[in-house]
N, C-alpha and C positions, 0 to 999 in steps of 0.2 A: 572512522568512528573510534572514540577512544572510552576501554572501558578501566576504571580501578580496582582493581583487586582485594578485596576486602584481608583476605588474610595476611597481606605485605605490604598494603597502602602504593606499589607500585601499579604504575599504569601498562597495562597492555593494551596492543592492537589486533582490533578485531578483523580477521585476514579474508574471511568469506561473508557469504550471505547469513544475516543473522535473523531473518523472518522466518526460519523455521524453529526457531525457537518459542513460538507460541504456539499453544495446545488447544484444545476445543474447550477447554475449562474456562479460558480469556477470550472466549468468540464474543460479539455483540450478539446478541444486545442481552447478553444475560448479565454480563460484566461491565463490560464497555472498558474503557481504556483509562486509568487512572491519570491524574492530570499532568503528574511528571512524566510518566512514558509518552503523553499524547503529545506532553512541549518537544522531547527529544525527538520523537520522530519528525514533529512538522519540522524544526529546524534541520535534519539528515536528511529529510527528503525535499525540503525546499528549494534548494538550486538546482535539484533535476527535473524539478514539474516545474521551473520557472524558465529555464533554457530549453528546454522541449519544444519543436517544432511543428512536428506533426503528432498523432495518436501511436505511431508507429512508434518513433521515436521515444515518447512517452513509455510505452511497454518496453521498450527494450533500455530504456534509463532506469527504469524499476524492476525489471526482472533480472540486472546486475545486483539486485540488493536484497531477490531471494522473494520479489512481490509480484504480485498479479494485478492488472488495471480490469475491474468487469463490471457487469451491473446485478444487483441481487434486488430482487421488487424491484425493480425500477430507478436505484441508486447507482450513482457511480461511487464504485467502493474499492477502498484495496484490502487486497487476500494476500494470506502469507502461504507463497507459493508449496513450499514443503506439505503442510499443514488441512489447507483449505479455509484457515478460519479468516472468516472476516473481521478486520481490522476493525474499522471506521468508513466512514464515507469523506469522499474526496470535500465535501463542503467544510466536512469537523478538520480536515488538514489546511483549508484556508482557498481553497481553488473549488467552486460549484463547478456543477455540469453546463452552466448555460457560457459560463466565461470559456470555458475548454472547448467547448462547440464554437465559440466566436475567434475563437484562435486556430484553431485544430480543421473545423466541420464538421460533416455529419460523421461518428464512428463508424465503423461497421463489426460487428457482434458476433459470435459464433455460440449458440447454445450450447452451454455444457449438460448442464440437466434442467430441465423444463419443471419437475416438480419441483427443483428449489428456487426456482426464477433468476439461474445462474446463467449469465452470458459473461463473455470474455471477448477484450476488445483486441482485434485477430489484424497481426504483423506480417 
């Protein structure tokens, strides 16, 4: 990922995971994702969820990038691993849950917390 530096118009590279940079101030759904962020991540994360194999895989293509793959209510969502905040749902990145089950199978989930309807698809 390449970010521009506003004080020198030079470009830096961003060397780690950069999803801990969202705070619970940008969680959904009080925010939601403004349209330019939501274009850059779907294209940053598009050849990882599009060469993903399996669910396994999946998690471990995105938790290189600092994300989590889980479900909140009943959504397949990604979480920024640092943080906790949810992102978006996998459908607003361009990939539903019924196509990843048809590629993938069935997940298999590990509750994180039950009163927030957090599962986390377990590697």
């Amino acid at each position: 990922m390449r970010l521009i530096q506003a004080d020198t118009g030079r470009e830096a590279h961003v060397a780690g995971p950069v999803a801990a940079t969202w705070n619970a101030r940008q969680a959904e759904p009080c925010g939601g994702l403004d349209v330019e962020t939501a274009a850059m991540l779907r294209a940053w994360l598009a050849p990882d969820i599009e060469a993903a194999e399996s669910w396994e895989e999946l998690s471990e293509r995105l938790a290189r990038k600092g994300f989590l793959v889980g479900f909140i209510d009943g959504r397949l969502s990604l979480i920024a691993e640092g943080s906790g905040v949810v992102l978006c749902s996998f459908r607003f990145l361009g990939h539903d849950f019924a196509e990843l089950r048809n590629r993938f199978g069935r997940p298999h989930v590990l509750v994180r917390d039950g009163r927030k309807a957090l599962g986390v698809v377990m590697h």
